[in-house]
SEVOLO-611490 format. One record per residue (C-alpha): x, y, z; residue number from 1. Coordinates in nm, 2 decimals. Each point is the difference from the previous one (the first is absolute). Example, Ala and Ser with C-alpha at 12.3 -4.5 7.8 and 13.67 -1.06 7.14 Angstrom:
BEGIN
PT      xx      yy      zz  num
PT    1.23   -0.45    0.78    1
PT    0.14    0.34   -0.07    2
//
This chain:
BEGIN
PT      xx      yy      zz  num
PT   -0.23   -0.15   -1.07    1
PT   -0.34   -0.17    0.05    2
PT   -0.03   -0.16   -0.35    3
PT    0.36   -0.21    0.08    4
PT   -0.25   -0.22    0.20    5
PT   -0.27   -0.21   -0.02    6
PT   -0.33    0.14    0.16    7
PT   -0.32   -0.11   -0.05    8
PT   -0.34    0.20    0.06    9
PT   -0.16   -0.05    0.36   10
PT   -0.29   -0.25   -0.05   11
PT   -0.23    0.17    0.27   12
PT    0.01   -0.31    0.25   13
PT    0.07    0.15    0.29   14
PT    0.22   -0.30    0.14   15
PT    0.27    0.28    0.10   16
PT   -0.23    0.14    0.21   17
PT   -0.17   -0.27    0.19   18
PT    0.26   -0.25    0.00   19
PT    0.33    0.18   -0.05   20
PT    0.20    0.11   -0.32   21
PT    0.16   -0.33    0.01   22
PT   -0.33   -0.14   -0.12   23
PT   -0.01    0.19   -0.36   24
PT   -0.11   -0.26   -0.25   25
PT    0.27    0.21   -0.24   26
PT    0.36   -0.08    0.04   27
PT    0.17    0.23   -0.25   28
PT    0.29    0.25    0.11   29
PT   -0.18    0.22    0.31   30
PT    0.18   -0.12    0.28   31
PT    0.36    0.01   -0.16   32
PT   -0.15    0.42   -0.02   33
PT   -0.13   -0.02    0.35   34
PT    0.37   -0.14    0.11   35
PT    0.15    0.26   -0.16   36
PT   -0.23    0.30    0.17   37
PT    0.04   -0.16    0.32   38
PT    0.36    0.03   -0.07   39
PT    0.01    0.31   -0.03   40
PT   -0.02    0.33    0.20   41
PT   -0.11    0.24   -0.27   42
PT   -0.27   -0.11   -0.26   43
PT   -0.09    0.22   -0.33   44
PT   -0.25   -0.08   -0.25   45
PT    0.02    0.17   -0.33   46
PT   -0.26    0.01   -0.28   47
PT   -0.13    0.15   -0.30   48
PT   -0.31    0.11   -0.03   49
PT   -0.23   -0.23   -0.18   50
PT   -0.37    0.14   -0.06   51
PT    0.04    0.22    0.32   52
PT    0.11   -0.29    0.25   53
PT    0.31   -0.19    0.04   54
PT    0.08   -0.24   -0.29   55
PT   -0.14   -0.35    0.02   56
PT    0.26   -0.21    0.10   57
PT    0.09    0.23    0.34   58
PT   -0.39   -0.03    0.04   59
PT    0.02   -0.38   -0.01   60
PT    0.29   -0.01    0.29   61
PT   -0.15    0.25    0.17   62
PT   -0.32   -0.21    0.03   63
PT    0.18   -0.30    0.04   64
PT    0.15    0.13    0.33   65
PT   -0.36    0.13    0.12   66
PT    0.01   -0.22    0.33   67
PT    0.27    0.23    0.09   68
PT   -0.27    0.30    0.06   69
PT   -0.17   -0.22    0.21   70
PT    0.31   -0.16    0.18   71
PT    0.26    0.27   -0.03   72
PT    0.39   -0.07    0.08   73
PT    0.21    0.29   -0.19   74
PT    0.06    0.26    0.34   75
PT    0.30    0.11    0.04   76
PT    0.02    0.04   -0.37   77
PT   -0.01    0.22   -0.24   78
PT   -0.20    0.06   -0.31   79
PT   -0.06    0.26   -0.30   80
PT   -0.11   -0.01   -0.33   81
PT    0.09    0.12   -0.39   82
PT   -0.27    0.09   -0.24   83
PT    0.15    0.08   -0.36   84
PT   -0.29    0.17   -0.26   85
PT    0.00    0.18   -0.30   86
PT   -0.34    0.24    0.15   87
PT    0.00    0.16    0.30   88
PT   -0.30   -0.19    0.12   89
PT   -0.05   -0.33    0.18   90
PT    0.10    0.15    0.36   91
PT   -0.16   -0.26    0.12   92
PT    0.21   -0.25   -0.02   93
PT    0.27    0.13    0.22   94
PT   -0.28   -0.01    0.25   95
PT   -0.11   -0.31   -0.04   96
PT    0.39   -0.12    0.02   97
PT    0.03    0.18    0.31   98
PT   -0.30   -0.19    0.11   99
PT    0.13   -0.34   -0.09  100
PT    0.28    0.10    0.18  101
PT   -0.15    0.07    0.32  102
PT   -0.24   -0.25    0.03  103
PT    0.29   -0.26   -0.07  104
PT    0.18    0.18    0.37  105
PT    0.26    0.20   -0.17  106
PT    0.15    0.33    0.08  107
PT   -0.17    0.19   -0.30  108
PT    0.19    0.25   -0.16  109
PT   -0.18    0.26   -0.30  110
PT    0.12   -0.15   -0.33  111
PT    0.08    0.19   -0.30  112
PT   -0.20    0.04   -0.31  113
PT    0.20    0.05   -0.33  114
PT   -0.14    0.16   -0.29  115
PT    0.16    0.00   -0.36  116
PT   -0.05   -0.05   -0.35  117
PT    0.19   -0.23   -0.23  118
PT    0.25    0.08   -0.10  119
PT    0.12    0.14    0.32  120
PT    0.07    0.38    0.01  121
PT    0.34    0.15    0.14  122
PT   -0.24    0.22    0.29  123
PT   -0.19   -0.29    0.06  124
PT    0.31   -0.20    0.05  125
PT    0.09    0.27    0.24  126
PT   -0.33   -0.01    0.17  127
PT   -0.04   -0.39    0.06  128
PT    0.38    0.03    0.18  129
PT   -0.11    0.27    0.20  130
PT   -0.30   -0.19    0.13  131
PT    0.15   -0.34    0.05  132
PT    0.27    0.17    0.18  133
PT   -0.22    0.13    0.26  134
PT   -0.18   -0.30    0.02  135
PT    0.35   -0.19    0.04  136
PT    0.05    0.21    0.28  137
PT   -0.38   -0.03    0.18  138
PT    0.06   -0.37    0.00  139
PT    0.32   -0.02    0.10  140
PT   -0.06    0.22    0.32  141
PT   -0.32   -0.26    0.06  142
PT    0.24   -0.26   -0.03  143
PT    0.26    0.11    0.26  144
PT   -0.23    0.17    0.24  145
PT   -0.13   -0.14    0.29  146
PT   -0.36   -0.02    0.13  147
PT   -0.35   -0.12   -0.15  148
PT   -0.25    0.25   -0.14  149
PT   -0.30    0.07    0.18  150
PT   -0.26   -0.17   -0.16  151
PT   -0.24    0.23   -0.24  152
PT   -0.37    0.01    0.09  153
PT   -0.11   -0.25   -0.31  154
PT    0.28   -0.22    0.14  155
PT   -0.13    0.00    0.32  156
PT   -0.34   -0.03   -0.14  157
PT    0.14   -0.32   -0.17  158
PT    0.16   -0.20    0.24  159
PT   -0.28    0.06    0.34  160
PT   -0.31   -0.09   -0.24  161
PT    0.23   -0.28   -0.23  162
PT    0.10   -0.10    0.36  163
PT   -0.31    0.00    0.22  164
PT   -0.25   -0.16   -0.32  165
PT    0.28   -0.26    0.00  166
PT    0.01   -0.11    0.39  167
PT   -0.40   -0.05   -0.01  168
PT   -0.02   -0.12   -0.33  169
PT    0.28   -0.26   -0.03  170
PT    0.16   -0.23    0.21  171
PT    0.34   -0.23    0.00  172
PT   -0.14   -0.18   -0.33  173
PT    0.09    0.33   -0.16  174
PT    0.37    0.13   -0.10  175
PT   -0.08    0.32    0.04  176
PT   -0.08   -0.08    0.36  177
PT    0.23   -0.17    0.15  178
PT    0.23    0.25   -0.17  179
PT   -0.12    0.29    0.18  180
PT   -0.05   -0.23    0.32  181
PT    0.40   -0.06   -0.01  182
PT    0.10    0.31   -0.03  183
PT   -0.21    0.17    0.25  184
PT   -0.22    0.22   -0.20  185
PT   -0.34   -0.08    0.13  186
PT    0.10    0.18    0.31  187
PT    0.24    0.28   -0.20  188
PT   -0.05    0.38   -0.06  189
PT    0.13   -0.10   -0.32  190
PT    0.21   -0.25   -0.23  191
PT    0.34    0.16    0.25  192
PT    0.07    0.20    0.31  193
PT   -0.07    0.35   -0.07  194
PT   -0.13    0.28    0.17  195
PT   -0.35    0.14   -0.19  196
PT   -0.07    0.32    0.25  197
PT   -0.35    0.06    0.15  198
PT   -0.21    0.06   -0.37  199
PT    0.15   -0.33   -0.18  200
PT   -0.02   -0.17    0.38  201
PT   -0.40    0.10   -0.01  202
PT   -0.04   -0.07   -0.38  203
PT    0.12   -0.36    0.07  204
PT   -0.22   -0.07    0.23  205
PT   -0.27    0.09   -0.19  206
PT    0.10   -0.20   -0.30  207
PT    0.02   -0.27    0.20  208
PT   -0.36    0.06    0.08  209
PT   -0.10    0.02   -0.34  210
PT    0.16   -0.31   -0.09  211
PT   -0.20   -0.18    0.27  212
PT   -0.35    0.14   -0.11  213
PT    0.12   -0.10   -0.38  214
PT    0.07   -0.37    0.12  215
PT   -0.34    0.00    0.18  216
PT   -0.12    0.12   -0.27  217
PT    0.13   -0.27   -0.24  218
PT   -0.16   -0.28    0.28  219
PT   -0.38    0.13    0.00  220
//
């Protein structure tokens, strides 16, 4: 449960980014929360839904571990998502769960979106067991199976432009760089070995390209 500890609101500051997340001015309760994720080989975040989003306080850790979209370390594990409402609406946040996910390197698995009214009817009791049972079992195959997915489009999309704006734009002042400069990824099809077949082979080199004209762009 997030509100057993202490987490305070990201200032804005940036220092996770440029220096590394060691730098954040705030030293509250996110790294004992990192320790445990990296810890662990399955991760599920849970929420109600507050306003149509996630609540506040999974918002505040969620941008509190934002240098982790730009420096990415969860592959090889696995991630889903509950979504508990009393409307069917607010879709959207599974997706943006599932995006978090992703962009932070896990194995993303479709959460589950649970919709019932207080107080709790027998069918929809029925109903929520039937769903998390399936999801139970979607993650646990992503757990135990073997392999990497093939990287979506927007993924793709993500990593050659983040990747190629970053090598001409930054240098080994920046975290971000000599992150990606350790690990290969300036020279990478993508964040890992994986085959992307003749379209996503052809797409990626024109997202490199576009990340080039966008960091000439950002010089003129």
């Amino acid at each position: 449960m997030l509100s057993d500890y202490r987490l305070e609101p990201c200032r804005g500051c940036k220092l996770c980014f440029e220096k590394g997340e060691e730098a954040c001015p705030l030293k509250d309760d996110r790294d004992v929360l990192i320790e445990k994720m990296l810890a662990s080989d399955g991760i599920v975040f849970a929420s109600p839904s507050y306003m149509f989003q996630v609540s506040g306080l999974l918002k505040t850790f969620i941008d509190r571990l934002a240098f982790f979209g730009h420096r990415p370390r969860f592959f090889g594990r696995t991630f889903t998502s509950i979504v508990v409402q009393g409307l069917p609406f607010g879709g959207q946040i599974g997706k943006y769960l599932n995006l978090v996910g992703s962009c932070f390197g896990f194995k993303t698995v479709a959460g589950s979106r649970i919709v019932a009214r207080e107080p709790m009817t027998e069918q929809d009791a029925r109903k929520m067991d039937k769903t998390l049972a399936k999801q139970s079992k979607r993650f646990n195959e992503a757990l135990v199976g073997e392999g990497r997915p093939v990287p979506t489009l927007p993924m793709l999309m993500g990593f050659r432009i983040g990747r190629t704006t970053m090598r001409l734009e930054l240098d080994d002042r920046s975290r971000d760089y000599r992150y990606y400069s350790e690990r290969g990824w300036f020279d990478a099809d993508y964040f890992y070995p994986v085959h992307l077949g003749p379209l996503k082979t052809v797409a990626g080199k024109l997202f490199d390209a576009i990340g080039s004209r966008m960091a000439r762009n950002r010089k003129k």
